[in-house]
N, C-alpha and C positions, 0 to 999 in steps of 0.2 A: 561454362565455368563451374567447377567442381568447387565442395562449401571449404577446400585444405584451401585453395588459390585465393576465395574470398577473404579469410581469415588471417590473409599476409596483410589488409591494408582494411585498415576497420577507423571509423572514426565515430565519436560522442557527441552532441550538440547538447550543450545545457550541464557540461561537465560538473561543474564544481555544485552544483544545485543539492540539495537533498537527495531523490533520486539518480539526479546523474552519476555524482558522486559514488553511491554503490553503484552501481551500472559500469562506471569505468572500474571499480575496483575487479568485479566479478573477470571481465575481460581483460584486465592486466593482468590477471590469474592462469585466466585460461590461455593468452595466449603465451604469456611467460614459458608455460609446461610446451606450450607447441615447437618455442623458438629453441630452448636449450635442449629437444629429444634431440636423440645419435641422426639420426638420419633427417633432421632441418636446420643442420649450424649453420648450413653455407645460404638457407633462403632470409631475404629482408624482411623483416614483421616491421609494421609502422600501425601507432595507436594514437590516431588525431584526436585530444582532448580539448575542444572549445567551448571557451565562453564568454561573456561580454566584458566580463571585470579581473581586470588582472590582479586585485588582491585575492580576491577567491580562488582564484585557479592557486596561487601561492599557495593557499590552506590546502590545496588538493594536492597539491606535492605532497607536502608534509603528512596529509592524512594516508597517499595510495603507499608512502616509505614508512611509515609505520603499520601499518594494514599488513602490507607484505610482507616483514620480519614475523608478525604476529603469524601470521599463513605459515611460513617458512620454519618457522621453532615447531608447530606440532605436526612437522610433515619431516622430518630430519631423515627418516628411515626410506622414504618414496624418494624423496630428493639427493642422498647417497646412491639409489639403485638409480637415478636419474646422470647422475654425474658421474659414472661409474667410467666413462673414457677421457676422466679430467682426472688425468695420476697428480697432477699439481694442487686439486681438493683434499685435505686428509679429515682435516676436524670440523667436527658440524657446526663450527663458528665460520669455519671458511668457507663451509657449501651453503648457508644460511646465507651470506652476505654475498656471494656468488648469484644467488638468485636475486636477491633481493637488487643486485646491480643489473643484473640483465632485466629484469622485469623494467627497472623504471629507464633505462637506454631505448626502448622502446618507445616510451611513448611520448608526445611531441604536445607543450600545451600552448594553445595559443587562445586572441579575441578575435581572428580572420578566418572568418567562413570559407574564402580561397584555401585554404590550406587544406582541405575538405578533395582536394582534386584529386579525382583518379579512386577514390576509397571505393570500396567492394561491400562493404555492408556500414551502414549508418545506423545510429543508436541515437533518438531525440528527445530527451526530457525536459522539455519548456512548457510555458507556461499554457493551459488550458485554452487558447486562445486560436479558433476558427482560421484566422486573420492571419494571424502570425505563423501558423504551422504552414498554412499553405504558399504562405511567401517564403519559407525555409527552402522545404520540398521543390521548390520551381526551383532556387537556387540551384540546392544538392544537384537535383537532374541535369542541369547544367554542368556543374563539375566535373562530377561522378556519374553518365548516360549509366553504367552495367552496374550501379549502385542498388542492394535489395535495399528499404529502410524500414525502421523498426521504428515504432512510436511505444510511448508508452502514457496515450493518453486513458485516461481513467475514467473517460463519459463519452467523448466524440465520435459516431460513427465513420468506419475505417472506408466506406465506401463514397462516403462523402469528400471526405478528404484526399482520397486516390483518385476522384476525377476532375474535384476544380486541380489539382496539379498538376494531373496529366501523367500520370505514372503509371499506366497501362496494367495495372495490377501489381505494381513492385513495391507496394506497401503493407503489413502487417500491424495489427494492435499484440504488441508484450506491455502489456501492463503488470510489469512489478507490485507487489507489494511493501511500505515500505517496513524497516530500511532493507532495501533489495539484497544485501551481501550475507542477510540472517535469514529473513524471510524465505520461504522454499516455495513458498506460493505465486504461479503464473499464471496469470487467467491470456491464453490464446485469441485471439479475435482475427476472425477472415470474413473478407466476405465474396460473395458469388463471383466477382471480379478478380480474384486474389490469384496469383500464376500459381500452380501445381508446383513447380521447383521451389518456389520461394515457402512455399507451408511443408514441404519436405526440408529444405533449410531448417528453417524456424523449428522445428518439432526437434532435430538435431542437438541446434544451439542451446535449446532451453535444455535438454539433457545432458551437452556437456557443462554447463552452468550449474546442472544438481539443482535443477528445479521441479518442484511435481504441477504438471499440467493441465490445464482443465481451459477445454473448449467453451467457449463464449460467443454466440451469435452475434452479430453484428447491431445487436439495435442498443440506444443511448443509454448509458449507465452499466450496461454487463451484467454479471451475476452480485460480483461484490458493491459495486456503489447500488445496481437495483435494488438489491435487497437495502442497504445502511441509509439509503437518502428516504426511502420508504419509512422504516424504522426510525431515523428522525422525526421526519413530521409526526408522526402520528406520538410520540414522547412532549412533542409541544403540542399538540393537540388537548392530551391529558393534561400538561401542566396546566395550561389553559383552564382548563376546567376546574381544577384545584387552586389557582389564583384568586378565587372571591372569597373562599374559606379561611386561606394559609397564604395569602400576600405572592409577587412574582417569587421571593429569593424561596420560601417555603414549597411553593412549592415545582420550584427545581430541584430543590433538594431529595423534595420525596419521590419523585418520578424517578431520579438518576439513583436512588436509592435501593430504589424498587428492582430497576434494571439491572443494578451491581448483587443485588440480595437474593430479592426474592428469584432473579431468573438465574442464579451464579454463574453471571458474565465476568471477563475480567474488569471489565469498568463499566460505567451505567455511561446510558446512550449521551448525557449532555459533555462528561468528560470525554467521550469517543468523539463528539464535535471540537471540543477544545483539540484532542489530540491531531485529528486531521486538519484543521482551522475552518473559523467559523467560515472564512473569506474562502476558502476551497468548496465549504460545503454550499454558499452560494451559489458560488460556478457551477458547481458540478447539478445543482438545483436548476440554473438557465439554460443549460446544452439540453439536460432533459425535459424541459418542459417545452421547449423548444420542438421537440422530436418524435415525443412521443404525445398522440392523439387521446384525449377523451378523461385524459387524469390534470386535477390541479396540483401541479408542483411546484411552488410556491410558499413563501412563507415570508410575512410583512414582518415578523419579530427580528427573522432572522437579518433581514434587510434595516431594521432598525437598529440591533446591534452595531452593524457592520459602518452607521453614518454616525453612530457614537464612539467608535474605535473599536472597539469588542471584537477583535479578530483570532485570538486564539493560534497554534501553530506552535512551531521549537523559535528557540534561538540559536544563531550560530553555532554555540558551546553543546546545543542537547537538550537544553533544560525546555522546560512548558511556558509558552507564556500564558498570559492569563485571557482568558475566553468567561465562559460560563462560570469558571472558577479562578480562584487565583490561589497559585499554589509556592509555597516553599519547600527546599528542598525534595519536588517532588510528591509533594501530599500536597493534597486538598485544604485549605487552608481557610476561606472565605466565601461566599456564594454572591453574582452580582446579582446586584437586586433595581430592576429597572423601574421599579415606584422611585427609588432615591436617587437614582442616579450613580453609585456606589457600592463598594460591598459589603457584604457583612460577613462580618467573621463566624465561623462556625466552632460555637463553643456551646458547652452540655447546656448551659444557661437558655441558651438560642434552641437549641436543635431539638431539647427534652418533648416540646409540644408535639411537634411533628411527628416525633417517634413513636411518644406513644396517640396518637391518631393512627401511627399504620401497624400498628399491634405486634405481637412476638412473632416469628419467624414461626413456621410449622415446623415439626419432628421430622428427624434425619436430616436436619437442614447442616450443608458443610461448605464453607467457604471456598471460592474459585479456585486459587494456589493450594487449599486442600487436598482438592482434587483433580488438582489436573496431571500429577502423577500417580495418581493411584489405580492398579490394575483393575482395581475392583469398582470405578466409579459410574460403570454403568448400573449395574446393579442400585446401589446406593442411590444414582439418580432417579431410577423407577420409583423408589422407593421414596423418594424426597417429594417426586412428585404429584405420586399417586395421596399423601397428603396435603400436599395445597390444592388439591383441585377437591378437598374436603372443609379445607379451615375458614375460619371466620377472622373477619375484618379487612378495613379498608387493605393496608398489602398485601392480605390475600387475593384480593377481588382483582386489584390493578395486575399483580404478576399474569393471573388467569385472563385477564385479557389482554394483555402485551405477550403473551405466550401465544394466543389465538390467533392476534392479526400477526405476530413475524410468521405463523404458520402461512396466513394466507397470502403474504407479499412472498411468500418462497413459493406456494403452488402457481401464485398468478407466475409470477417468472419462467414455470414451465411452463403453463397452459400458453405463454404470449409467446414462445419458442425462443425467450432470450439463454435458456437454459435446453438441455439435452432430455436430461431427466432429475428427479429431487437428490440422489446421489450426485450430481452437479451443484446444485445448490449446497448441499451440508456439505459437502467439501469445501467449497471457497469458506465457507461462516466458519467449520474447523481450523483451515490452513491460514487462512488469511488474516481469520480475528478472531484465533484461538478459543471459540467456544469449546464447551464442552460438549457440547451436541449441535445438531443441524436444528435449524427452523421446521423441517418437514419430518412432524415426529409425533407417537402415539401420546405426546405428553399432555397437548389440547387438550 
């Protein structure tokens, strides 16, 4: 079966989810442009969107029909040369809405896994869960036997999960980044098992999706959570240490501080937990520790948080909840502070000591959104950082050694072959989590 006959009968598991959600967007996209070309009106396209909760999937209407209007208004010019043998289209309100019909005719939402019958490529974003993925998969296989599936788990080795289900190689790791419909970043995952046809597929797909792709060996956490769950701990490691000086809330402040400043990241490593949740970064902490031999991955904070509620993640709407921070309107607003039980707000009042304990910023120092369109920001990095690895005081000393070990959790990730080479690595930290640079860098 050829990947054009696949892509008549495609279905989502975990539709409405976060991920799924773009996931189905991207592929009501793509196969939209498939069903309306001159030469496929007369073939059935069918887009199975499941998932447990029928309010949810409600919201996924509403968000794939607005989604696709927005897709449709700055594609006017592609989709006039698209509908070019619809003389009944004239104005780009009517070939706009013309798409934006066909696309969502397409796709079929339901909470019945049955409905899943017969599909040709499977799309799964549920929840982290060993357990659960493998009881989907037996399912699917049942349904859909010539079914390839795609997961997009974010830690679970793909070989493990391809053999308690029995899917003879017809499963793939696309791990998305989120939110998947903006994000261009796809970390690949195969393993020795994997059919030839299906990673020929996949390599495809991810290309008509407008993803840029980066190979990922098969072992637990991948390039992007190896690298970030690494890079966690060792941030509460430090806080740790700064907790007998400057209290829990102080010093998460100055650690995440440091991380946002002195390394000009877009956000410092405790907000990257908030953003992912703390309750994900758990998970994604047990699969690997789980998996991988000879490292402790683990963390008792993190597990304390988590039996206090402290869980971090979006809300329905978008917005942050609160984790390590608690934020309004999207800023930083308060820091929790596990002495009290509570937060504390972060005001000049509060925050003055801390700051000046990690001293002024070194020269050439420019803020992340500074530079993250500026053509010339490599230059100016050399140069930012060929001074902090000169300055004095406590923020200098932490950036210089949070610089050091992200270097060495990106080489260990080559040396252990979860990565190809350190150009593997700086691309996910680029693409995925918009650094400015790679972890494997002359900046140490």
């Amino acid at each position: 079966m050829d990947l054009a006959q696949r892509y008549t009968n495609v279905g989502v598991i975990g539709a409405a989810g976060k991920m799924g959600s773009g996931i189905a967007l991207l592929l009501t996209h793509e196969m939209a442009l498939r069903k309306t070309s001159p030469g496929a009106r007369e073939e059935r396209f069918k887009l199975t969107l499941m998932d447990v909760n029928d309010e949810a999937l409600d919201g996924l209407k509403g968000y794939l029909r607005s989604q696709m209007r927005r897709l449709a208004e700055k594609s006017t010019v592609r989709l006039r040369a698209h509908y070019a043998d619809r003389p009944d289209l004239v104005e780009n309100g009517e070939i706009i809405q013309a798409y934006v019909d066909d696309a969502l005719d397409l796709a079929r939402f339901t909470t019945d896994l049955d409905q899943l019958a017969g599909c040709r490529l499977v799309f799964e974003a549920i929840a982290e869960n060993i357990d659960l993925k493998v009881k989907i998969y037996k399912q699917v296989k049942k349904l859909a036997p010539e079914a390839f599936i795609f997961t997009n788990t974010s830690s679970i080795p793909i070989r493990l999960l391809d053999e308690q289900a029995g899917l003879g190689g017809g499963l793939v790791g696309f791990h998305f980044y989120n939110p998947p419909a903006v994000q261009r970043l796809l970390e690949l995952i195969t393993s020795p098992t994997t059919r030839d046809d299906l990673v020929a597929d996949a390599q495809q797909i991810a290309k008509d999706l407008k993803k840029k792709v980066i190979p990922a060996s098969d072992i637990a956490g991948f390039i992007g959570n190896g690298h970030f769950i690494r890079d966690g701990l060792y941030g509460i490691a430090e806080m740790e240490k700064l907790r007998g000086d400057y209290g829990f809330a102080g010093g998460t402040y100055m650690v995440n501080r440091v991380c946002q400043d002195w390394l000009i990241r877009p956000m410092g490593i405790f907000q990257l937990i908030d953003y992912v949740g703390v309750d994900v970064f758990q998970c994604i902490l047990g699969v690997m520790n789980q998996f991988i031999e000879g490292e402790e991955l683990h963390s008792d904070l993190i597990d304390e948080l988590m039996k206090r509620g402290v869980r971090g993640g979006q809300n329905p709407d978008g917005s942050q909840k609160d984790g390590f921070f608690r934020y309004e309107k999207g800023q930083i607003s308060a820091v929790y502070d596990l002495d009290k039980g509570d937060y504390q707000p972060i005001a000049a009042a509060w925050s003055d000591r801390f700051d000046k304990a990690l001293g002024g910023l070194p020269d050439g120092h420019f803020p992340w959104r500074a530079l993250s369109r500026d053509t010339s920001k490599t230059a100016k990095l050399e140069g930012y950082f060929g001074n902090l690895a000169k300055a004095e005081g406590l923020g200098a000393r932490l950036g210089r050694d949070y610089l050091k070990r992200s270097k060495e959790i990106g080489e260990q990730l080559v040396s252990s072959g979860v990565a190809a080479k350190a150009e593997d690595v700086n691309g996910v930290l680029l693409n995925g989590f918009f650094h400015l640079y790679g972890p494997i860098n002359d900046y140490a």
